[in-house]
C-alpha positions as CSV (number, residue, x, y, z in Angstrom):
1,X,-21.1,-9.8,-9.2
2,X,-21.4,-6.9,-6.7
3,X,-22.9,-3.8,-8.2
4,X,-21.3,-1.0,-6.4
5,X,-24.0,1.2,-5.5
6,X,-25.3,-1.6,-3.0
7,X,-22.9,-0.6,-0.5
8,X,-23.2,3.4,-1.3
9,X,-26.0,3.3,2.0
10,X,-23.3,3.2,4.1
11,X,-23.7,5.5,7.3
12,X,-21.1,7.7,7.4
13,X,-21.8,9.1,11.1
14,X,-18.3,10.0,12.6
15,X,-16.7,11.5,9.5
16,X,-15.2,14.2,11.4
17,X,-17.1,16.8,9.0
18,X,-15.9,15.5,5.4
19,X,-17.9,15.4,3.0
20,X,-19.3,12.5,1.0
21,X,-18.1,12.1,-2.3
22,X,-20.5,9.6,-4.4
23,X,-20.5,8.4,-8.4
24,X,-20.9,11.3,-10.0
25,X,-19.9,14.2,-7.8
26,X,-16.8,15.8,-6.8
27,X,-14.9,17.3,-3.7
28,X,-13.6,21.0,-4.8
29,X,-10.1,20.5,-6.3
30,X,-7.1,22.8,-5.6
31,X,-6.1,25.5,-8.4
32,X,-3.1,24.5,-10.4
33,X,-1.6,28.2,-9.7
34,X,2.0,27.6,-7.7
35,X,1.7,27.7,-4.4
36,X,4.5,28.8,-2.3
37,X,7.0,26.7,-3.3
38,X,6.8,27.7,-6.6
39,X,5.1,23.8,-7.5
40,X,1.9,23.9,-9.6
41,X,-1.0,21.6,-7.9
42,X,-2.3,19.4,-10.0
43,X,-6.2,18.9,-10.8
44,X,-7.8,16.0,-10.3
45,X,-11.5,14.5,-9.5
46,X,-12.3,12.3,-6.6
47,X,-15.1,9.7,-6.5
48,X,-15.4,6.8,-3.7
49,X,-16.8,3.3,-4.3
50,X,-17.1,0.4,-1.5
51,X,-15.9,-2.9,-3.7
52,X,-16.7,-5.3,-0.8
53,X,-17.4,-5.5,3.2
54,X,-16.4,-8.1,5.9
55,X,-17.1,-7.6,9.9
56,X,-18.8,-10.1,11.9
57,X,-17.4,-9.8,15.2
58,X,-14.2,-12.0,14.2
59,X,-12.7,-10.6,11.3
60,X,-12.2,-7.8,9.3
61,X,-10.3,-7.2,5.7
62,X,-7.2,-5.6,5.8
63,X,-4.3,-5.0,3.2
64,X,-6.5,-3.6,0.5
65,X,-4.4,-3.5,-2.5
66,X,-5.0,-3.7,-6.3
67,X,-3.1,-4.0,-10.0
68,X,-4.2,-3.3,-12.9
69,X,-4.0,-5.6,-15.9
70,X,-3.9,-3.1,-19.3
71,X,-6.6,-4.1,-22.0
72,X,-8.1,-6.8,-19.6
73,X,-11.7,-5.4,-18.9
74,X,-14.5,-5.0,-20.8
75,X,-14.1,-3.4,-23.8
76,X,-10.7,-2.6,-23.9
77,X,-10.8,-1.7,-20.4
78,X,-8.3,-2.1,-17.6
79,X,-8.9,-5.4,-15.8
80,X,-8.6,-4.4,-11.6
81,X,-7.5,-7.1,-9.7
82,X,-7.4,-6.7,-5.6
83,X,-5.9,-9.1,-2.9
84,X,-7.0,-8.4,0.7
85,X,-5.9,-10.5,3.8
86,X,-8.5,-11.6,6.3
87,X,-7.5,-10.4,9.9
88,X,-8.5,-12.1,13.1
89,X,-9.6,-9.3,15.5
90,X,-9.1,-11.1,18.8
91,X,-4.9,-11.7,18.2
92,X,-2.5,-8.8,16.7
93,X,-1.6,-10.0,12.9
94,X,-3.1,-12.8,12.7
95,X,-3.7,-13.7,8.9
96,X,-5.4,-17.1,7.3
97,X,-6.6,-16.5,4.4
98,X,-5.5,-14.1,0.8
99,X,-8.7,-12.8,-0.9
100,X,-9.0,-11.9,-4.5
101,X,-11.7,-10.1,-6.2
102,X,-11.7,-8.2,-9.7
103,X,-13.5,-5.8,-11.7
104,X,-13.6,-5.3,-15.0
105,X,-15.6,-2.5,-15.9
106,X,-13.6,0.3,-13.1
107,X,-16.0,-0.9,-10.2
108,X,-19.2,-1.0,-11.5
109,X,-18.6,-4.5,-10.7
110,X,-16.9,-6.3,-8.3
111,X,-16.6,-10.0,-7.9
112,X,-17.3,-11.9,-4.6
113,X,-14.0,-12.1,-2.3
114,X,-12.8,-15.5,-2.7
115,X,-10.1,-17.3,-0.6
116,X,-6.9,-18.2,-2.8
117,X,-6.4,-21.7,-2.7
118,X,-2.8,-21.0,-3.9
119,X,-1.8,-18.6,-1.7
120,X,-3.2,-20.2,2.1
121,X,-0.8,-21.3,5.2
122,X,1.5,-23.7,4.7
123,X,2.8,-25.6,7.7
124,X,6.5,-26.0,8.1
125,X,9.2,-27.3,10.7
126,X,10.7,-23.7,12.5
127,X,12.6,-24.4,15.7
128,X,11.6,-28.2,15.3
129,X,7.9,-27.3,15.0
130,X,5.4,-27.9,12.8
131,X,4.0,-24.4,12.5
132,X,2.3,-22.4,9.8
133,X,3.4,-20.1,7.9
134,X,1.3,-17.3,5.9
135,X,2.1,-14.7,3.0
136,X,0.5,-11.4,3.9
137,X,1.2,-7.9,3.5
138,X,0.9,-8.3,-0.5
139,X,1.1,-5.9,-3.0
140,X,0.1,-6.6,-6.6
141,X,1.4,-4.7,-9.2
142,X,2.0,-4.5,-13.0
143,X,5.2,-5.0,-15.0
144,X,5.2,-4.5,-18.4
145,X,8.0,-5.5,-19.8
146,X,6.7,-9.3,-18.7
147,X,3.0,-8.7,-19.0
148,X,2.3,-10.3,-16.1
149,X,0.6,-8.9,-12.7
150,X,3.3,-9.6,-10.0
151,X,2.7,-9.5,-6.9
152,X,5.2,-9.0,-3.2
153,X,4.2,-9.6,0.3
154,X,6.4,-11.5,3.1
155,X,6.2,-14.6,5.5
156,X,4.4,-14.5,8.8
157,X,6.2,-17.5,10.7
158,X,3.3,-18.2,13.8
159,X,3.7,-20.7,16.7
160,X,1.3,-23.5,16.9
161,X,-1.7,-21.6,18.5
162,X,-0.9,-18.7,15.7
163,X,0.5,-16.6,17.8
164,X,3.7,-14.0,16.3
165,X,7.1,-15.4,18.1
166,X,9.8,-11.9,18.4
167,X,12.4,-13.6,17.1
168,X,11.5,-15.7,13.3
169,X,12.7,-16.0,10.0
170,X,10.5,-13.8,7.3
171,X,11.0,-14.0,3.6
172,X,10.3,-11.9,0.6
173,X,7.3,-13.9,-1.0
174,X,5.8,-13.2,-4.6
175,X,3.1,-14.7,-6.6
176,X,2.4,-14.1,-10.2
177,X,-1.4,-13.9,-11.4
178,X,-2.9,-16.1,-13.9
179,X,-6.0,-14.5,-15.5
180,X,-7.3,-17.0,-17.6
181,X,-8.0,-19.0,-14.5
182,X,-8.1,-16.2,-12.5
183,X,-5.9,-16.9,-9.5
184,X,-2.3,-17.0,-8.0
185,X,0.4,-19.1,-8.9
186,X,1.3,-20.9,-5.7
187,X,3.9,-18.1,-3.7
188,X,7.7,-18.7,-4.0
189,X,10.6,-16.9,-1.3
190,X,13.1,-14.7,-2.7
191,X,16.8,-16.2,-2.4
192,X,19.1,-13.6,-0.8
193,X,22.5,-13.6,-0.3
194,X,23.2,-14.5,3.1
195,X,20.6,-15.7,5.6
196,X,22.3,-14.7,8.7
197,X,22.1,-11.4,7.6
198,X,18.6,-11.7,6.1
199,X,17.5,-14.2,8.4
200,X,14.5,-11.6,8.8
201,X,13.9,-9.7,6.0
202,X,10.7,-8.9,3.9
203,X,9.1,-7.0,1.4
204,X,6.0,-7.2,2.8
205,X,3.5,-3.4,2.5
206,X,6.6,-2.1,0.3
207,X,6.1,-0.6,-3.1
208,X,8.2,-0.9,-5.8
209,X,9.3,0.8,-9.1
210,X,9.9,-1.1,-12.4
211,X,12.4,0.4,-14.9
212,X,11.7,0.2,-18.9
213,X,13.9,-2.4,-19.5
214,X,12.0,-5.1,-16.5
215,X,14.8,-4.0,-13.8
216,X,12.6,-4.3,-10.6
217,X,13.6,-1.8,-7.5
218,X,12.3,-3.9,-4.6
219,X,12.1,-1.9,-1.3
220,X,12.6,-4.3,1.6
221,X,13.8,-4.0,5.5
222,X,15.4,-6.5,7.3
223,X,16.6,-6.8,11.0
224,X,20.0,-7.6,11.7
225,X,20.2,-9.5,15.3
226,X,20.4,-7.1,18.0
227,X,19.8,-4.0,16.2
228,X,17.0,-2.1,15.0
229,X,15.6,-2.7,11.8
230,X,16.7,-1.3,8.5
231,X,15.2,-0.1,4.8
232,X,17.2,-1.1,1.8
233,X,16.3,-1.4,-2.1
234,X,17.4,-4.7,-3.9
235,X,17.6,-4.2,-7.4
236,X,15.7,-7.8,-9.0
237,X,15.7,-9.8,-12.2
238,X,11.7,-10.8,-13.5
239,X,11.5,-13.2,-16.3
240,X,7.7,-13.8,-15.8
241,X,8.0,-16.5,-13.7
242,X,10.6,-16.0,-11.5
243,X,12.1,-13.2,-9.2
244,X,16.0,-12.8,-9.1
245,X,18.0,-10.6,-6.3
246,X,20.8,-9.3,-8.1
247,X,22.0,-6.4,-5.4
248,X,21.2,-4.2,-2.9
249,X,21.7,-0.4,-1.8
250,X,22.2,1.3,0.7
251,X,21.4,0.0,4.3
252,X,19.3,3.3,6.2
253,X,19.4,2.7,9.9
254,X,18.6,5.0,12.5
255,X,20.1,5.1,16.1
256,X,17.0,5.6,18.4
257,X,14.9,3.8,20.8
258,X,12.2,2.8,17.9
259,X,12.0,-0.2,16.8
260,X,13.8,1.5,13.5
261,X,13.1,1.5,9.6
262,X,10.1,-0.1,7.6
263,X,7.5,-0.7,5.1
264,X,9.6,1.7,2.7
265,X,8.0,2.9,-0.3
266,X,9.8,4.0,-4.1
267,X,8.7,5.9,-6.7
268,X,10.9,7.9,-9.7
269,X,9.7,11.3,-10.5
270,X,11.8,14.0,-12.4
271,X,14.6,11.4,-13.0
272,X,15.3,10.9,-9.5
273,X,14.1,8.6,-6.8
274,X,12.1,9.1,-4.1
275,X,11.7,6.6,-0.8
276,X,9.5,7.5,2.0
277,X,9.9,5.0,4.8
278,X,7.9,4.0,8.2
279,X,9.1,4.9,11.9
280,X,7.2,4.6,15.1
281,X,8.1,8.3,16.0
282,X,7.6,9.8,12.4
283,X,7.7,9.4,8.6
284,X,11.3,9.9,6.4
285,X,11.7,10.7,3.4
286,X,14.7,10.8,1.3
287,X,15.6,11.0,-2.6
288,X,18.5,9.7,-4.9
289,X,19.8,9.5,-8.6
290,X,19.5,5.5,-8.9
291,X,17.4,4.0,-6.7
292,X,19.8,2.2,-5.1
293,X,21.8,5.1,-2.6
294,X,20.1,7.7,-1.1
295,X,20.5,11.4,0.7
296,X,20.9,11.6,4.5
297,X,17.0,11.1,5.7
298,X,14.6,13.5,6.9
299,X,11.7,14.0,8.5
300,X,8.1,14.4,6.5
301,X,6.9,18.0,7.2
302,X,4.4,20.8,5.6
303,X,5.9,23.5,3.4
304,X,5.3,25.8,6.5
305,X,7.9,24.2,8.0
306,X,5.7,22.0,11.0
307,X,5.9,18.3,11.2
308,X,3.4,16.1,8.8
309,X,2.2,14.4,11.9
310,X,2.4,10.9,10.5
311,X,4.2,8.3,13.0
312,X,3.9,4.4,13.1
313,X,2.4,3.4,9.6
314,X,3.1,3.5,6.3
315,X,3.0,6.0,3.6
316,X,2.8,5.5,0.3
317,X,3.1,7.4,-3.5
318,X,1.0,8.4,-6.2
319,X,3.2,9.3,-9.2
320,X,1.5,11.3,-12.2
321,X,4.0,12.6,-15.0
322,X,3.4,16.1,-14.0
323,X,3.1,15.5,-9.8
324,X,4.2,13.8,-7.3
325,X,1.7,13.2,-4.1
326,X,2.0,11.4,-1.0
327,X,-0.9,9.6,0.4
328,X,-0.4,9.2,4.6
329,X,-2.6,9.3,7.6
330,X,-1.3,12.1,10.0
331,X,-2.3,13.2,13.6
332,X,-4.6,16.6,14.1
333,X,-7.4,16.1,12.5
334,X,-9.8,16.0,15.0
335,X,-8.7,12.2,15.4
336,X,-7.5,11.4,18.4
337,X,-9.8,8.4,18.7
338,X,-8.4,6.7,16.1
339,X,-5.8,4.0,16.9
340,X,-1.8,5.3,15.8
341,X,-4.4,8.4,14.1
342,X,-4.2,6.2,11.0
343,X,-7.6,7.9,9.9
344,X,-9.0,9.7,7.6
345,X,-6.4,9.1,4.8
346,X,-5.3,12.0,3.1
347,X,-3.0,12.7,0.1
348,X,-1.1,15.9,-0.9
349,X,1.6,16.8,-3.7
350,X,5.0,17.2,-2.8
351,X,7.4,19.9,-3.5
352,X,10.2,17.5,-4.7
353,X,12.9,20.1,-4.3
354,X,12.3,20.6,-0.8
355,X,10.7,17.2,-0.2
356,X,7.5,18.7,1.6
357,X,4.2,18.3,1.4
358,X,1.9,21.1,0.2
359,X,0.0,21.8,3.0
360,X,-2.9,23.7,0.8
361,X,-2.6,20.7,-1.4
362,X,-3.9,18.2,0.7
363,X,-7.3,16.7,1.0
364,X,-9.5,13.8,2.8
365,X,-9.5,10.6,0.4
366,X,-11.6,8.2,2.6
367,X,-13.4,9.6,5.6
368,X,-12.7,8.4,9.3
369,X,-14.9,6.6,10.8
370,X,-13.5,5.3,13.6
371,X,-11.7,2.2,12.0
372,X,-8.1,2.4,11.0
373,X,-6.9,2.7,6.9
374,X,-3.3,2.6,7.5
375,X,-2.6,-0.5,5.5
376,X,-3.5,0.8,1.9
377,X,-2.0,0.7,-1.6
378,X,-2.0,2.6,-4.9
379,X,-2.7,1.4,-8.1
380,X,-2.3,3.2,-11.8
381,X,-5.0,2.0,-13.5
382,X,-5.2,3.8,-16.5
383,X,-3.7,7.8,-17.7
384,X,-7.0,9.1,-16.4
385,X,-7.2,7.4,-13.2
386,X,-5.6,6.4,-10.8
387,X,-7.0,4.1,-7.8
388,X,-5.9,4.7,-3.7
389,X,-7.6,1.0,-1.8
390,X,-7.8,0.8,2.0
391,X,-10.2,-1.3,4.1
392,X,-11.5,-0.7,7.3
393,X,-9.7,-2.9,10.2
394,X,-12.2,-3.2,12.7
395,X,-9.7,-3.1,15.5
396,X,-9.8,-2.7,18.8
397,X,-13.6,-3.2,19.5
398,X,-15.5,-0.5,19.3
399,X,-15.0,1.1,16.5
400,X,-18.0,1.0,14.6
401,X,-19.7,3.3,17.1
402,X,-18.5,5.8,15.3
403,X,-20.0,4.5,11.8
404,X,-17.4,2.4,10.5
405,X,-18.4,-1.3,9.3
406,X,-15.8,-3.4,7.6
407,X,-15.8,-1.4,3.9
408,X,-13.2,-2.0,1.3
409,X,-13.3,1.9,-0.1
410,X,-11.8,2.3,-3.9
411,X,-11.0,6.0,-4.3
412,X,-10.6,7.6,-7.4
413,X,-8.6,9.7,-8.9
414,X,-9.5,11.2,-12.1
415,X,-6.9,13.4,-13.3
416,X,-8.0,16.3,-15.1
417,X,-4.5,15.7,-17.4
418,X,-3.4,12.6,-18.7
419,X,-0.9,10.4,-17.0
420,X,1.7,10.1,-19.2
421,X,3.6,7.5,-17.1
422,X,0.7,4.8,-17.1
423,X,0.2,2.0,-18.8
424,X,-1.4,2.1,-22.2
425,X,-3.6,-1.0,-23.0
């Protein structure tokens, strides 16, 4: 096991003047009076943790992403589980190998990453090729109403030398955990309906929302041939073992020279759905009454009216029963070294009438230091916490010149009121 405070000596030159925030000691938190839109900002505490640490000139972590298992831990505690993809810094998506590692005592603790036998390359015959095949982007998460810890990614179909081909087939994958032998179940695909049409279509940095009864609401974006890609939620059937499409919504497209719509992201909040979705010009967000069909999207800006800044990597949300808050990386902030400005990470509430974010609400989760944290995840881990994972990608070279060295940060966020929506153990 790792004790946490061994990697706490990490330098943090290059920050871009944010503080440190350490075991024990606090940034200062907004005040919960309204701000201008009328929205009270909620408290909370933030502490940082480093959970594990890979750069050695080849590789790097990536996809840093965590769910927690209620009642698992130690003494009663939440059991954390986190799977992390190695990348391979000289090619451009190049993953081999899923990585799991747990805690069970909030990060005190941290196993050694591990390679998931289960979950490595397969080879199979694409375009009459024996070629292999990976499951990446992955997102672990809990659903209840199985007890199990599922997790989402998709297929990365690579030519013999591993390289990305344009045009290939991708697949939902999923994967559910087995904690008495602590590993993956070996990943299956997703059926869909029609594999012209989904001939390339994944669910792979996507987050999903579980309804009471098990109904899962799996964003996913596919690309149609010729046209630009699209967002979509399938609505899916879970049974513990095995993950059912049953339909999907609406098809969100956008008519531009980008390369269009992915990596979308769903939460529920007030009784209404919420999707914020990638674009290499900008962020979108959009809201609807069943998480299925959606308003007209728009644009992620401040509550002062000025673009969020965010272009060309995903967004995620952190849903507490009395806020909603948006977690992003966003140009302006002293960044501009900082490939696609995808650091520092920041998170601030929205307004979800006006579907803004509360510019006075928004603060510095993990500090920039030079490496990218756009591939992150969030994680409820308990109603007093809840977890926002990102590791450094230590891509292009160069970047650890300005302090940054491979870290898997764990931020914490310690609400200062329960979470009623989290899972009770």
């Amino acid at each position: 096991m790792i004790r946490r405070r061994e990697f706490l000596k990490s330098s943090l030159a290059g920050a871009a003047g944010l503080a440190w925030v350490g075991p024990g000691t606090a940034q200062a938190e907004p005040s919960e009076a309204p701000g201008p839109s009328g929205v009270a900002l909620l408290d909370y505490d933030l502490q940082r943790h480093v959970a594990a640490k890979l750069f050695d000139g080849k590789r790097s972590f990536v996809h840093a992403r965590a769910g927690a298992i209620p009642g698992a831990g130690k003494d009663g505690l939440p059991a954390v589980v986190m799977t992390l993809n190695t990348m391979h810094l000289a090619g451009s998506d190049v993953f081999k190998a899923l990585y799991t590692l747990r805690t069970d005592d909030l990060g005190e603790h941290w196993t050694e990453p591990r390679p998931s036998e289960t979950m490595v390359p397969r080879y199979e015959t694409h375009g009459g090729q024996e070629v292999p095949v990976a499951a990446s982007d992955f997102v672990p998460q809990w659903h209840a109403a199985t007890g199990k810890l599922l997790g989402t990614g998709h297929t990365v179909v690579y030519t013999p030398n591993w390289r990305i081909k344009r045009k290939r087939p991708r697949s939902t994958v999923y994967s559910v955990y087995e904690p008495q032998q602590d590993r993956w179940a070996p990943w299956k695909r997703l059926e869909m309906p029609d594999p012209e049409k989904f001939f390339n279509c994944g669910a792979g940095s996507t987050s999903r929302w579980d309804e009471p009864d098990g109904t899962i609401l799996l964003p996913m974006y596919f690309l149609p041939r010729g046209k630009n890609s699209r967002a979509t939620v399938a609505r899916c059937r879970f049974d513990g073992r095995r993950l059912e499409y049953l339909e999907h919504g609406d098809e969100i497209a956008i008519d531009d020279r980008t390369r269009g719509m992915h990596e979308p992201s769903l939460a529920k909040f007030g009784g209404r759905y919420f999707l914020t979705i990638r674009n290499d010009r900008r962020g979108y967000v959009t809201r609807g009454e069943d998480g299925l069909h959606f308003e007209p999207y728009r644009p992620w800006k401040f509550d002062d009216g000025q673009e969020l800044g965010n272009y060309n990597t995903q967004q995620r949300w952190v849903v507490h029963s009395e806020g909603l808050f948006l977690v992003y990386t966003r140009r302006g902030a002293n960044n501009d070294h900082v490939f696609r400005h995808r650091a520092p990470l920041f998170m601030g509430q929205v307004d979800p009438e006006r579907l803004c974010v509360i510019r006075r609400s928004e603060r510095a989760l993990v500090p920039e230091r030079g490496a990218r944290l756009g591939n992150f995840g969030v994680t409820t881990v308990r109603p007093e916490e809840s977890w926002v994972t990102v590791a450094e990608l230590m891509q292009p070279r160069g970047v650890e010149k300005h302090g940054s060295d491979g870290s898997v940060w764990v931020a914490r966020l310690k609400w200062r009121r329960p979470n009623r929506l989290a899972p009770q153990g």
